[in-house]
C-alpha positions as CSV (number, residue, x, y, z in Angstrom):
1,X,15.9,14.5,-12.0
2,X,16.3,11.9,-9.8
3,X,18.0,12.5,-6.3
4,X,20.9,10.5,-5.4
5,X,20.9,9.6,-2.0
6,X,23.4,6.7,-1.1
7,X,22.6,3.7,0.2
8,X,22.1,4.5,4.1
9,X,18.7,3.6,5.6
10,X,18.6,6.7,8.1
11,X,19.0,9.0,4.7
12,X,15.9,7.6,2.8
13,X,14.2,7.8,5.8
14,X,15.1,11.5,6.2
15,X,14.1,12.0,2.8
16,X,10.5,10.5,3.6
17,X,10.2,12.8,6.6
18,X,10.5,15.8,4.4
19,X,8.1,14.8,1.7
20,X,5.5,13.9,4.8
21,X,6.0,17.5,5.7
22,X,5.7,18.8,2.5
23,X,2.4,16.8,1.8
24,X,0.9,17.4,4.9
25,X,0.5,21.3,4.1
26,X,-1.9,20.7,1.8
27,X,-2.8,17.0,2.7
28,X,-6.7,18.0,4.1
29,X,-7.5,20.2,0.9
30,X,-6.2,17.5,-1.7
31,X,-8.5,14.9,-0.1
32,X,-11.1,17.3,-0.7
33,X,-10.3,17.6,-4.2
34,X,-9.6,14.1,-5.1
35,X,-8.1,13.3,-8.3
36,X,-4.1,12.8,-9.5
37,X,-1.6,14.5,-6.8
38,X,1.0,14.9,-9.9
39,X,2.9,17.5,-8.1
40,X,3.6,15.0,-5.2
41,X,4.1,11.9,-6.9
42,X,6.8,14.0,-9.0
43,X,8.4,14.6,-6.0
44,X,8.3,11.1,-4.9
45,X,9.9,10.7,-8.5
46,X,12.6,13.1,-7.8
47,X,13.4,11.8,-4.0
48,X,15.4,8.8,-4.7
49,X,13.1,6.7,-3.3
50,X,11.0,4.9,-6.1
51,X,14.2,2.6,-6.6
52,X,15.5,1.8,-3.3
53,X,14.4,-2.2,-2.9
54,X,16.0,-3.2,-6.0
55,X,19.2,-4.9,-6.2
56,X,22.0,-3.3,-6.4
57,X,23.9,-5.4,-9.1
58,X,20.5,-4.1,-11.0
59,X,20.9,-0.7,-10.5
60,X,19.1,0.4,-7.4
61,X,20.1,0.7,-3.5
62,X,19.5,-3.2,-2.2
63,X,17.5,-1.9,0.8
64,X,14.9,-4.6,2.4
65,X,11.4,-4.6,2.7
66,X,11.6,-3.3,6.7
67,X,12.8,0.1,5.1
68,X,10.2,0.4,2.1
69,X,7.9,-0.4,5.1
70,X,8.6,2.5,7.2
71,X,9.0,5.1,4.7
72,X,5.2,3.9,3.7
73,X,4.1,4.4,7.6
74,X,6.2,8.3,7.7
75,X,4.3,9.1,4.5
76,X,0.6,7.9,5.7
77,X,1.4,10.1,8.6
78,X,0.7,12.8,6.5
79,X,-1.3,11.6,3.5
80,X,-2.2,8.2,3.2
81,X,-3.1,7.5,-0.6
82,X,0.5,8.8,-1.5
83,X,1.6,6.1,0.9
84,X,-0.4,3.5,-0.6
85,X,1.1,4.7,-4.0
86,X,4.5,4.2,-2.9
87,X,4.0,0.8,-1.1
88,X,2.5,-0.9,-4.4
89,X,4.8,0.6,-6.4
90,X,7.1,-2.0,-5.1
91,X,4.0,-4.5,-5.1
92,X,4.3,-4.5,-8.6
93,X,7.7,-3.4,-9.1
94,X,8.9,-7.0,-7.6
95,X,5.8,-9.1,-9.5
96,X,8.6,-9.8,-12.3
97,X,10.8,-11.0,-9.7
98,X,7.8,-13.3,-7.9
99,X,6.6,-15.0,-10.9
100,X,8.6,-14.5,-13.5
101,X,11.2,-15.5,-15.5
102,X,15.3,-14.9,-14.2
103,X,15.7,-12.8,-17.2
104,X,12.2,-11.3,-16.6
105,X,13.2,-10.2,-13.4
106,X,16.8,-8.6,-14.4
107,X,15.0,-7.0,-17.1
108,X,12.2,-4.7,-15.3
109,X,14.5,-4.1,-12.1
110,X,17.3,-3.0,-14.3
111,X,15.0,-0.5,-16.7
112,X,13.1,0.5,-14.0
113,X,16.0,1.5,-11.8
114,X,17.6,2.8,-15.0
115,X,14.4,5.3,-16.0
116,X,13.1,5.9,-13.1
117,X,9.7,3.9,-13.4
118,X,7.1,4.5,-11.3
119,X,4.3,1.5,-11.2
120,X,0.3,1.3,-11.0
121,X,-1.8,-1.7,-12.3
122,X,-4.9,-2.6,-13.7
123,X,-4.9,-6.2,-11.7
124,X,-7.7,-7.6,-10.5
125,X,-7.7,-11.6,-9.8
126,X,-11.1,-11.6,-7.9
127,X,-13.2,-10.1,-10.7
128,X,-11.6,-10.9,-14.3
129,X,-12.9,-8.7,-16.7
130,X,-10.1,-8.7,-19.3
131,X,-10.2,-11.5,-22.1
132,X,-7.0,-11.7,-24.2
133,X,-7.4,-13.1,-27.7
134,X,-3.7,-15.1,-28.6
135,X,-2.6,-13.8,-31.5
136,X,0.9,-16.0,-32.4
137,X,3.0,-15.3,-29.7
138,X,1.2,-12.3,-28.5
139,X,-2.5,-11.3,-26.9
140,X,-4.9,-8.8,-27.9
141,X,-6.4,-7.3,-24.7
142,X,-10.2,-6.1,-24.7
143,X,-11.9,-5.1,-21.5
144,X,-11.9,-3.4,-18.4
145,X,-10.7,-3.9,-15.1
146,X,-11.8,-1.8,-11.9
147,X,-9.8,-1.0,-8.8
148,X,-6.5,0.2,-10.7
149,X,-4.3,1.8,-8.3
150,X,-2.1,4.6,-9.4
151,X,-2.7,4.2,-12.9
152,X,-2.8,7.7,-13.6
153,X,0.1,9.0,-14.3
154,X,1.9,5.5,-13.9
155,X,5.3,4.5,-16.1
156,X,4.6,0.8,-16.5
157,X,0.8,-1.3,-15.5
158,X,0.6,-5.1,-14.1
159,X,-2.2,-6.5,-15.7
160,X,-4.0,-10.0,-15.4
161,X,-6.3,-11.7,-18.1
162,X,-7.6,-14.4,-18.7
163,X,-8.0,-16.1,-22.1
164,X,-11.4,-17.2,-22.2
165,X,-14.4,-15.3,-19.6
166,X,-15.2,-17.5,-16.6
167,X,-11.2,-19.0,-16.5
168,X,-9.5,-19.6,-13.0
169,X,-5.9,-19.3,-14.5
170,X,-5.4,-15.6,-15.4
171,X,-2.3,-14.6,-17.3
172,X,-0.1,-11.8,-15.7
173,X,2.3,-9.4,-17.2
174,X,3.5,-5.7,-17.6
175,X,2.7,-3.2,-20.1
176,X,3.5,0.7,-20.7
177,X,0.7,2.7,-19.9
178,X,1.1,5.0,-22.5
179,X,0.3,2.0,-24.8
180,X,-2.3,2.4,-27.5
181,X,-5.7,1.5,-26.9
182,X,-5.2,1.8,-23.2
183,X,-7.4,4.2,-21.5
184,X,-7.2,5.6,-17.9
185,X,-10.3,6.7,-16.6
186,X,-10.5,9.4,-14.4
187,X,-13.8,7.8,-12.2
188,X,-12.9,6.9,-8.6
189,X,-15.2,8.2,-6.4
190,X,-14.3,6.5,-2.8
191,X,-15.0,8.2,-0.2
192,X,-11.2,8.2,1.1
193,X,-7.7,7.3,-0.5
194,X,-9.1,9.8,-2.7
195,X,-5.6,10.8,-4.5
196,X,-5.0,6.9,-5.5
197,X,-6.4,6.7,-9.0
198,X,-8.3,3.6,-7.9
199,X,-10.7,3.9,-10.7
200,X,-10.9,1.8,-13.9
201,X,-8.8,1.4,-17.1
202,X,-9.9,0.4,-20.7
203,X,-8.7,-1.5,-23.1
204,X,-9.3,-1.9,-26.9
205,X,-7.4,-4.2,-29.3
206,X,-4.2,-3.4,-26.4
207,X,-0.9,-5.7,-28.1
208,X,0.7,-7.6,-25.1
209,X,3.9,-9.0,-26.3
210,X,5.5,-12.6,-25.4
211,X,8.7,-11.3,-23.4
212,X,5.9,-8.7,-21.4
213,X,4.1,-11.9,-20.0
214,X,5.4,-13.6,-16.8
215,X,7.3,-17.1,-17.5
216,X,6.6,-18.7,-14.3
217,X,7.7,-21.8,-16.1
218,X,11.3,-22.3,-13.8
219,X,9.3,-21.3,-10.3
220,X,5.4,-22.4,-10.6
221,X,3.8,-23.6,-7.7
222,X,7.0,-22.7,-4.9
223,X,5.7,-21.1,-2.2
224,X,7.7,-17.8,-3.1
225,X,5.1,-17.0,-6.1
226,X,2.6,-15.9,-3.6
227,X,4.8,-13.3,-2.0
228,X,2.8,-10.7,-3.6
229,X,-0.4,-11.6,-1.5
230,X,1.8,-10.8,1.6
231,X,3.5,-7.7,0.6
232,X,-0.2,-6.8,-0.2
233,X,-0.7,-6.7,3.4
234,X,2.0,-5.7,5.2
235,X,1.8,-2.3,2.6
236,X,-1.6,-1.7,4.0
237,X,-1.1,-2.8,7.4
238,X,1.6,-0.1,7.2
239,X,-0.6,2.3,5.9
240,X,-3.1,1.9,8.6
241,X,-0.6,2.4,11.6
242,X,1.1,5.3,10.0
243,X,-2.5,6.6,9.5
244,X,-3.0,6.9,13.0
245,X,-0.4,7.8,13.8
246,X,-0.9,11.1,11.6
247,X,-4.5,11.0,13.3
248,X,-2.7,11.1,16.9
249,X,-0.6,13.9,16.3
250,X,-3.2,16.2,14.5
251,X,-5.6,15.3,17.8
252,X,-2.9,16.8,20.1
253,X,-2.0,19.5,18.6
254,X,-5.8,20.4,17.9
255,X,-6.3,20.0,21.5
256,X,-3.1,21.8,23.2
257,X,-4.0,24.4,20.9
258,X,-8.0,24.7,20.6
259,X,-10.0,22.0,22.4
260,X,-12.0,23.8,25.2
261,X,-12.8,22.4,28.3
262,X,-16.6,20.9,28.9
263,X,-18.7,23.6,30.5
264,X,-19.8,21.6,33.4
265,X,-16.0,20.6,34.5
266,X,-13.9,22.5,36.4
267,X,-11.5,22.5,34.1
268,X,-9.2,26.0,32.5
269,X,-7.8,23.8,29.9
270,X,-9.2,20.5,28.4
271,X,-5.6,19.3,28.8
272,X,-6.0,19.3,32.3
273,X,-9.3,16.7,32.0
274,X,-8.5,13.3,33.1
275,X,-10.6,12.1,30.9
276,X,-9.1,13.6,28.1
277,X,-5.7,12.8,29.5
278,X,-6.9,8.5,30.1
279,X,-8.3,8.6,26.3
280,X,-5.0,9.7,24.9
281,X,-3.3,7.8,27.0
282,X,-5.1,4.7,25.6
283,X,-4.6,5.9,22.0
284,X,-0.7,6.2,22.9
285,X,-0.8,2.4,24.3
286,X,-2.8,0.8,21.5
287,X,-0.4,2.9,18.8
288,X,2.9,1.4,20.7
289,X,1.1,-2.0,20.3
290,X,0.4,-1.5,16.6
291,X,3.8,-0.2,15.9
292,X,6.0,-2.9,17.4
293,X,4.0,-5.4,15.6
294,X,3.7,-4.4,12.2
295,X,7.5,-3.8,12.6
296,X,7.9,-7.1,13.7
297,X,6.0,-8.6,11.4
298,X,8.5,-6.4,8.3
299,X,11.2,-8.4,9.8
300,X,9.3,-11.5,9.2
301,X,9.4,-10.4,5.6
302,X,13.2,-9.2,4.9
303,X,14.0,-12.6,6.2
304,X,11.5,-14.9,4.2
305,X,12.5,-12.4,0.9
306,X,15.7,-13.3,1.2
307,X,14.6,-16.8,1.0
308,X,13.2,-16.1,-2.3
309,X,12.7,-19.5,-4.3
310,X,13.7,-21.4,-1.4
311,X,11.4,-20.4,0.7
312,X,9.8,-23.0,2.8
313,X,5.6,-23.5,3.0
314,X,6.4,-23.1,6.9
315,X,8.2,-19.8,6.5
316,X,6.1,-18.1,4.4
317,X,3.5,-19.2,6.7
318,X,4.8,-18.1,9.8
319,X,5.6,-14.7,8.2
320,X,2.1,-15.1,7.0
321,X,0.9,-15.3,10.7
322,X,2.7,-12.1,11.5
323,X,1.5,-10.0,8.7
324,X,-1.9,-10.9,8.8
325,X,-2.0,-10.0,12.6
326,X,-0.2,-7.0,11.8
327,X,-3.4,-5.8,9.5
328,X,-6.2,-6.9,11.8
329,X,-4.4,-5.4,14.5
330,X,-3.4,-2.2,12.7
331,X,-6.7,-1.7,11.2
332,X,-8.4,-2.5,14.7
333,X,-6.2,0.2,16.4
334,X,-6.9,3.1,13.5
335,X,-10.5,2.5,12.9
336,X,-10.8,3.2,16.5
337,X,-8.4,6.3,16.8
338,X,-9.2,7.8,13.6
339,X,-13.2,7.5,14.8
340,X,-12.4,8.5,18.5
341,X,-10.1,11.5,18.3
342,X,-13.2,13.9,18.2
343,X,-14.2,12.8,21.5
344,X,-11.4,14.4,22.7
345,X,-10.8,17.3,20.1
346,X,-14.5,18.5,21.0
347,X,-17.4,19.5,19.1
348,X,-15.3,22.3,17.1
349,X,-13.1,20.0,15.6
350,X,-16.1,18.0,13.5
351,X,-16.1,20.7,10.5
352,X,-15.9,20.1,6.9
353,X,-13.0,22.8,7.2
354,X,-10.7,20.8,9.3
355,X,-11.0,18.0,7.6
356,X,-10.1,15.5,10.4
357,X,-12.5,12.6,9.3
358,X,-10.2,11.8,6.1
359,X,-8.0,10.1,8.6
360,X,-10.9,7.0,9.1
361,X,-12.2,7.6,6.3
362,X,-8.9,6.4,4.3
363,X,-8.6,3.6,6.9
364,X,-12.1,2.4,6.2
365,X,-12.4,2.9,2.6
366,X,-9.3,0.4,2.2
367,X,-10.1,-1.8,5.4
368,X,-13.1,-3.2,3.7
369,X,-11.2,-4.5,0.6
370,X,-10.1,-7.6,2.7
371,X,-11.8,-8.0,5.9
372,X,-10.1,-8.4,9.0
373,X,-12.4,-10.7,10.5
374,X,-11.0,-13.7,7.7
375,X,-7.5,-12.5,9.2
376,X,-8.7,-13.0,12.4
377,X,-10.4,-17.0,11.8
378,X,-7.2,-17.8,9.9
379,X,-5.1,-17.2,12.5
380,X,-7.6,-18.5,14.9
381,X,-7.4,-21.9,12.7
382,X,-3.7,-21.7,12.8
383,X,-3.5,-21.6,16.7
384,X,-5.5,-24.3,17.2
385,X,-5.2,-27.0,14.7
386,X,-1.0,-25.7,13.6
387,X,-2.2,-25.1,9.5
388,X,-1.0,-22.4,8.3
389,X,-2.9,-19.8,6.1
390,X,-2.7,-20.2,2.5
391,X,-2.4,-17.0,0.2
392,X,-4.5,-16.3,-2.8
393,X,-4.2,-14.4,-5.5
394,X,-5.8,-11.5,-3.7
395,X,-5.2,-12.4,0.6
């Protein structure tokens, strides 16, 4: 049953909080055992909070982006693949709305609000490997795609195909998962975000009907269909600070509570080392840093959203400036914090029991699916010539 909660931003927030706590008691063990966190994504289900960015004339609580954004960074805190869950639920959640149809866009807002929907997808525009044969006004899917995030026990997929193998132009739409033919392997083996389901899904002879496939026909080529490519990284950016953040508070309490002082110091407590003390102080800098910016740059997006098909090519690339900064810096700031925090934790804190390592390892196992350093020349290219980033399908 799904919680009502209202419509006030301090309440959902709330709400996160307690699910962080809840999934950080058993947060170091799960990433461990990998596989579907049903339990969890049940109670994300159950929260309230799966349909708070849709509209409210469609049935959900009309919150912005800068909300969906936060409660992603409170639940990375304390596990970050069921942040990355919830943050592309609303990735594909809103594809209807980016590029397709009006009606399109009522429809899977208002049935998704309605039931309860929670989304995963078997998208993948770099690597095509799903060929749809046109059959009247429908397509029979064959293939496979890799990289499907949280299609495991997911209500509704996004898809892409393409009709013939080697075609730039891919079809999108959404399907239920549940479909026949469709089947959702249980084969990720990352080495973090180990509870996303980011394996690979099957299908055989899998009907896609004509209404399920996105009409981009009224909005192709305005700047507002690419709007995907920059929730894409804001989610993640998101992911990454909360991340740390989670890393920076297990560190402290690990070493107010059990970090012993090097032998050769003079030191009682390792608290009272002033080169513990600098580090963390460092760590609590850069994390300010990080947070103020990708907050910022969620501003950025509730005001270009609300844009939507009138967004301008110089507002969606100033908000593209901001979130793409927001990632490099983000992922800069926890790849370091997530790697350094044993320095000051201390030899004991390296065990397989503890567990702290899933912290970078989550960061880097995502990190590497768009690398910073094209973040960093793009911007770079922006401040000195004024041309701003395009987005792909993928960046």
């Amino acid at each position: 049953m799904k919680k009502e909660i209202g419509n006030d931003p301090s309440a959902f927030l709330q709400t996160a909080v307690l699910l962080a706590k809840d999934f950080a008691k058993d947060a170091a063990e799960r990433d461990k055992i990998g596989g579907t966190a049903k339990k969890q994504r049940d109670a994300i289900r159950e929260s309230g909070l799966l349909t708070i960015l849709i509209p409210t004339e469609y049935g959900g609580e009309g919150q912005p982006w800068s909300v969906v954004l936060r409660i992603v960074r409170e639940l990375a805190k304390a596990d970050a693949a069921l942040a990355h869950l919830y943050g592309y639920h609303f990735l594909h959640l809103t594809n209807p709305h980016v590029e397709g149809s009006e009606k399109q866009k009522k429809y899977y807002y208002t049935q998704s609000a309605k039931n309860n929907w929670f989304w995963g997808n078997s998208y993948n525009p770099i690597e095509p490997t799903l060929v749809g044969r046109k059959k009247g006004n429908q397509f029979i899917i064959n293939g496979y795609n890799t990289f499907s995030t949280g299609a495991q026990d997911s209500d509704r997929l996004l898809i892409s195909w393409v009709e013939n193998p080697g075609d730039k132009n891919a079809y999108v739409g959404v399907i239920p998962t549940n479909r026949a033919g469709i089947t959702v392997n249980d084969d990720w083996d990352g080495m973090g975000q180990r509870q996303t389901d980011s394996g690979s899904v099957t299908f055989e002879n899998v009907v896609v009907e004509a209404d399920e496939i996105f009409d981009d026909s009224a909005s192709n080529e305005v700047p507002f269909t690419t709007f995907d490519a920059i929730i894409s990284q804001i989610v993640l950016a998101n992911v990454f600070v909360g991340s740390a953040e989670g890393a920076l508070a297990e560190a402290r309490e690990y070493t107010l509570k059990k970090s012993r002082p090097w032998f050769m110091s003079d030191y009682e407590k390792a608290i009272d080392d002033p080169f513990i003390q600098r580090r963390y102080g460092d760590f609590w800098i850069d994390m300010q840093a990080a947070v103020q910016l990708v907050e910022h740059a969620g501003k950025k997006v509730d005001e270009a959203w609300a844009k939507d098909r009138n967004l301008t090519e110089e507002e969606r690339g100033e908000t593209i400036i901001f979130t793409g900064a927001a990632n490099a810096f983000g992922t800069k700031v926890a790849l370091d914090l997530t790697s350094s925090m044993f320095e000051v934790m201390g030899a004991r804190s390296a065990t397989r029991k503890n567990n702290f390592d899933r912290f970078w390892r989550n960061v880097r196992t995502h990190s590497l699916h768009n690398p910073i350093e094209y973040k960093r020349k793009n911007i770079g290219h922006w401040v000195l010539t004024g041309e701003y980033p395009i987005p792909s399908g993928y960046s």
